[in-house]
GURO-427665 format. One record per residue (C-alpha): residue number from 1; residue in three letters; x, y negated, z. Coordinates in pm, 1 decimal. Layout:
<rec k="NUM" r="ALA" c1="X" c2="Y" c3="Z"/>
...
This chain:
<rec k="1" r="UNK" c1="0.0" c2="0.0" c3="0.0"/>
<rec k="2" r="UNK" c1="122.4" c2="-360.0" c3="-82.5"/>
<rec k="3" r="UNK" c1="190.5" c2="-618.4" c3="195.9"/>
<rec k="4" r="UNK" c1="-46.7" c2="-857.0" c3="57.6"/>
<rec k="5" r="UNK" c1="-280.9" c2="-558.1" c3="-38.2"/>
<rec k="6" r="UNK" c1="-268.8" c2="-426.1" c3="320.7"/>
<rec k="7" r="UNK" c1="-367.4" c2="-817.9" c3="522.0"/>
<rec k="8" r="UNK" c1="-661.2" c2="-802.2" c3="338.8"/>
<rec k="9" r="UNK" c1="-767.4" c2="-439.6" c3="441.5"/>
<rec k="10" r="UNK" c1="-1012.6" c2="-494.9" c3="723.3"/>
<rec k="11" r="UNK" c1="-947.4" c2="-174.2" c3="905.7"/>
<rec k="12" r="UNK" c1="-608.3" c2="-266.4" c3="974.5"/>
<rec k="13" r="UNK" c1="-791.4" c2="-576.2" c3="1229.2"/>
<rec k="14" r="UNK" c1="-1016.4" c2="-383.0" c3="1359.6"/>
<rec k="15" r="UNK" c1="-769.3" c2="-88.2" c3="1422.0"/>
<rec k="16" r="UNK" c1="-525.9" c2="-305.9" c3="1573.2"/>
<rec k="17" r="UNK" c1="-783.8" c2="-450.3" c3="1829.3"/>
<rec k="18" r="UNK" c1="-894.6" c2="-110.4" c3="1901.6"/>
<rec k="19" r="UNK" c1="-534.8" c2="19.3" c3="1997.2"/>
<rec k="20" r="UNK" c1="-535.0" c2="-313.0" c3="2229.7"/>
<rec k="21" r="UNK" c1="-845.0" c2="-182.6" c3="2414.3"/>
<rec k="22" r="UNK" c1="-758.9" c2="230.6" c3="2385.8"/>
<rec k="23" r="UNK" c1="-436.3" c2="118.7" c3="2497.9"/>
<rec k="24" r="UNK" c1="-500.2" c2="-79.7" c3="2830.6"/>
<rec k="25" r="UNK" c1="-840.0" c2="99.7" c3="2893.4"/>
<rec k="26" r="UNK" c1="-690.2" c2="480.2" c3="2848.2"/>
<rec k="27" r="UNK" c1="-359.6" c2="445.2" c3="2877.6"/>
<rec k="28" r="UNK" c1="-329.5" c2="177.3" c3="3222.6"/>
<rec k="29" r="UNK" c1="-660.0" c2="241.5" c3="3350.4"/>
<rec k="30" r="UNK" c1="-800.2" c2="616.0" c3="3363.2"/>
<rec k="31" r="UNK" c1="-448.9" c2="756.1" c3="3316.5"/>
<rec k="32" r="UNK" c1="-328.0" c2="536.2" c3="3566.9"/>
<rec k="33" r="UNK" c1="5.0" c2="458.7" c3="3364.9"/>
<rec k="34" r="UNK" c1="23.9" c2="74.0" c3="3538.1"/>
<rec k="35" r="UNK" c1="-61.8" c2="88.6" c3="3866.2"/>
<rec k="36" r="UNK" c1="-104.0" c2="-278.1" c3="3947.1"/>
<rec k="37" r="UNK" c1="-387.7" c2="-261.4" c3="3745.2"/>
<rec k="38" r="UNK" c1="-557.4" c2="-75.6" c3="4031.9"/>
<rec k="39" r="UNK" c1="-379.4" c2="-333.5" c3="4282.9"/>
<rec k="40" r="UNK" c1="-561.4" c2="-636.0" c3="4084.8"/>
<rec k="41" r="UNK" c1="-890.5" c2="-451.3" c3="4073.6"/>
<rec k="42" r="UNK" c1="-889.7" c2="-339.2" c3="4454.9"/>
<rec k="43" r="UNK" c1="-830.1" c2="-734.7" c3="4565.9"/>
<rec k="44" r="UNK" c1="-1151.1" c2="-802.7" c3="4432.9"/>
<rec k="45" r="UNK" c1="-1350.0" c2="-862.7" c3="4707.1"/>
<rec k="46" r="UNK" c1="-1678.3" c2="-684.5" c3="4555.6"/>
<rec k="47" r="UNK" c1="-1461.5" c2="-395.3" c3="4470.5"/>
<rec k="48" r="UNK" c1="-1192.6" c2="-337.2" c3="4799.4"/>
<rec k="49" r="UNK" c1="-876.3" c2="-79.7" c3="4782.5"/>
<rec k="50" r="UNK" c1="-1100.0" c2="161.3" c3="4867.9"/>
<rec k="51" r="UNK" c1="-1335.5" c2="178.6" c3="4547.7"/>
<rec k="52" r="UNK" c1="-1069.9" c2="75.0" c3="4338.4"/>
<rec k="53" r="UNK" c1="-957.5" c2="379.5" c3="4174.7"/>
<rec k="54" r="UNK" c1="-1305.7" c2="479.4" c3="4022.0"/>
<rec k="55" r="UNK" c1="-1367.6" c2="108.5" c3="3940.2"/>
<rec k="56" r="UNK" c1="-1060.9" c2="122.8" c3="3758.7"/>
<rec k="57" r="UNK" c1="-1148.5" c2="486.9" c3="3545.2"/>
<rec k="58" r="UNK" c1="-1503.4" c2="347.2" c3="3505.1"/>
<rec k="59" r="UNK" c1="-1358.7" c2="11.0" c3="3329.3"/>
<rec k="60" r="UNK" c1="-1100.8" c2="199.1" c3="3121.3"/>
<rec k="61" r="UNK" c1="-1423.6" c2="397.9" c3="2996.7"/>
<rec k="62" r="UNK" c1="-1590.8" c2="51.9" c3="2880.0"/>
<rec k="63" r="UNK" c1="-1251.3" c2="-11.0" c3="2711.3"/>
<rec k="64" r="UNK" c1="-1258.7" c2="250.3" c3="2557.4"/>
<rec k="65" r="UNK" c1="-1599.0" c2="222.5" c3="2419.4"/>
<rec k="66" r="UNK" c1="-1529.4" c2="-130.0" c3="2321.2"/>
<rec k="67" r="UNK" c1="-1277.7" c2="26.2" c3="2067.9"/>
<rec k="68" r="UNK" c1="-1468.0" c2="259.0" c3="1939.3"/>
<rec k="69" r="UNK" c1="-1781.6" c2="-5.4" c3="1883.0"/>
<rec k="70" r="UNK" c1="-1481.7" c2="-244.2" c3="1711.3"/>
<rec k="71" r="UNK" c1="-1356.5" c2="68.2" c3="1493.7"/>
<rec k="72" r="UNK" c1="-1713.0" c2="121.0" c3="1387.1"/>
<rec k="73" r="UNK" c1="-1748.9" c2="-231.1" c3="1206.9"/>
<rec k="74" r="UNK" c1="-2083.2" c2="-244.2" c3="1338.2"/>
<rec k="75" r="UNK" c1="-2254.1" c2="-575.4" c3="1528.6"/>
<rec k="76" r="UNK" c1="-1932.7" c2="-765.3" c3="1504.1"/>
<rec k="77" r="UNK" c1="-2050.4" c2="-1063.6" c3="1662.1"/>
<rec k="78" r="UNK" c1="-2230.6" c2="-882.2" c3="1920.0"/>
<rec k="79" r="UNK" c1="-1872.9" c2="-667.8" c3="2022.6"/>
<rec k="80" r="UNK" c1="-1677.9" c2="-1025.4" c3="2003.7"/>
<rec k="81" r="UNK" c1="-1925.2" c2="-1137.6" c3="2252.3"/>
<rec k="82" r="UNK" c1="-1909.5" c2="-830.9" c3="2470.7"/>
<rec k="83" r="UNK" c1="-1500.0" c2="-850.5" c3="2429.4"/>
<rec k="84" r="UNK" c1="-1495.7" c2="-1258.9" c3="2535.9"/>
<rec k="85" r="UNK" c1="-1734.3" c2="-1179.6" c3="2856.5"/>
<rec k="86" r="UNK" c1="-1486.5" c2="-868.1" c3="2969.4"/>
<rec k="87" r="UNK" c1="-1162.1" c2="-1022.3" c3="2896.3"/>
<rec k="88" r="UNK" c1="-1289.8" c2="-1377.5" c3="3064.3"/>
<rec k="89" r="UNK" c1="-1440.0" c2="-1197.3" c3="3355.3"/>
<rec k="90" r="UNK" c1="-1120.9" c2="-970.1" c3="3411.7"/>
<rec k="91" r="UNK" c1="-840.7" c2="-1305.4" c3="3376.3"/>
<rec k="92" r="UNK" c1="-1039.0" c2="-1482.0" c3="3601.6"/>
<rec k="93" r="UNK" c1="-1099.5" c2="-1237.4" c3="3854.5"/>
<rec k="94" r="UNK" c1="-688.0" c2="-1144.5" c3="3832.6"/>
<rec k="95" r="UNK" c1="-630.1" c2="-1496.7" c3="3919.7"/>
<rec k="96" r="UNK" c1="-869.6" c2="-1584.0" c3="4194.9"/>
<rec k="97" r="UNK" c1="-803.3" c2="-1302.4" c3="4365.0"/>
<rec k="98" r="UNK" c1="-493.0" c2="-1106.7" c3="4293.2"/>
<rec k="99" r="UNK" c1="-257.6" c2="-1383.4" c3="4084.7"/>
<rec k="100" r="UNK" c1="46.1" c2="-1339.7" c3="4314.3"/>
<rec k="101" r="UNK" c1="28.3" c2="-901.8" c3="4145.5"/>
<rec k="102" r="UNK" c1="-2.6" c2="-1070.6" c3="3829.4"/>
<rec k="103" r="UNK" c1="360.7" c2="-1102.7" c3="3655.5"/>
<rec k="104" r="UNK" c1="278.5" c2="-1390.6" c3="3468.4"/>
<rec k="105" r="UNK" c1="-65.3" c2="-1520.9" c3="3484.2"/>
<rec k="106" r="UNK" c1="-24.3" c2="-1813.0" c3="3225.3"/>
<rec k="107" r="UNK" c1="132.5" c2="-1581.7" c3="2944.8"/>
<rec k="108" r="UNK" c1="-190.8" c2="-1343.4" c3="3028.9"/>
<rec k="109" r="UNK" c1="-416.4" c2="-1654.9" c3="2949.3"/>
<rec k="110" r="UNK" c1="-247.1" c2="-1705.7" c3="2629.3"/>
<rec k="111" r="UNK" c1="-163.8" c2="-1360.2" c3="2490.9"/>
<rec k="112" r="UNK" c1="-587.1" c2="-1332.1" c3="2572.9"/>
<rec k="113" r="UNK" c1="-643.7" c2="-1617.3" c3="2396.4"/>
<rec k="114" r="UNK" c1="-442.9" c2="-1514.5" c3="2113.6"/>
<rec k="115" r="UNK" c1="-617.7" c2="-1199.9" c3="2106.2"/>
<rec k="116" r="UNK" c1="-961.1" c2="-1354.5" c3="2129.8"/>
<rec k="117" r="UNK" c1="-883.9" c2="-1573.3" c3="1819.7"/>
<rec k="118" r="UNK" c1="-799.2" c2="-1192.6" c3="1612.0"/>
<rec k="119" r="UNK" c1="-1100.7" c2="-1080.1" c3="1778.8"/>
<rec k="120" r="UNK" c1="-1338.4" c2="-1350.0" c3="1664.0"/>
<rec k="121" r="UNK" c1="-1186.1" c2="-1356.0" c3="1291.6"/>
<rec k="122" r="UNK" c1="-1272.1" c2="-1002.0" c3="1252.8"/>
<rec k="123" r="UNK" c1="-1632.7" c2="-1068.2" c3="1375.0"/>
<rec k="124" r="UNK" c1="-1715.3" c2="-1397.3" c3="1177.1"/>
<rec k="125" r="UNK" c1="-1471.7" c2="-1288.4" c3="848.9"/>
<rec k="126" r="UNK" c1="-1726.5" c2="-1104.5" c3="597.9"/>
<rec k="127" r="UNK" c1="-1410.3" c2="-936.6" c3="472.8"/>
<rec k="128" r="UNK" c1="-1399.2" c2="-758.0" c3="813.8"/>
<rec k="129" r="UNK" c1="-1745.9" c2="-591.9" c3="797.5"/>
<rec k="130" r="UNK" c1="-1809.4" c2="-214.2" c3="773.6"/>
<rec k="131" r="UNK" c1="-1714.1" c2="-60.3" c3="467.5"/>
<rec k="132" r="UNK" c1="-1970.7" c2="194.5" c3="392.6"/>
């Protein structure tokens, strides 16, 4: 395939966003591979050290859906919506309550933003819809 061939393939947006979510929701979450991510969630004052663990599995599952819903190609503006909500929610919560387990809190803001900006290009680009 052709460099300027393969930018305009869609699937290689949406794949790339869905390795972002199978990759943090499977891989640091329900495997457990980065444990602060089980630090962050348990300092959440809804959530405690104790519940933490199954909070964490249960929100690497809804990552892991949310890449499978962006592979499909299907409601793209709806799964941009549902991606802004969870990664807004999840920054903000890391920094009210557990910003001193947080390496760098400020390059999290901006690599999310970054990744919102890919995320809402795929959703409002027509290029980006489902092939059938």
């Amino acid at each position: 395939m052709k460099p300027q061939t393969m930018m305009r393939d869609p699937r290689l947006v949406r794949a790339s966003i869905g390795l972002v979510w199978i990759y943090q929701g499977l891989w640091c979450k329900v495997l457990g591979a980065v444990p602060r991510h089980e630090a962050v969630l348990g300092s959440a004052p809804f959530v405690g050290h104790a519940g933490a663990r199954g909070a964490l599995i249960a929100l690497g599952l809804v990552e892991c859906l949310i890449a499978l819903w962006v592979w499909s190609g299907r409601e793209r503006r709806s799964v941009a919506l549902a991606q802004t909500v969870l990664l807004v929610a999840m920054n903000t919560g890391g920094i009210l309550w557990a910003s001193a387990l947080i390496p760098d809190p400020g390059g999290m803001v901006v690599q999310n933003l970054a990744f919102l900006v890919l995320i809402w290009i795929a959703a409002e680009d027509p290029r980006y819809a489902r092939e059938i």
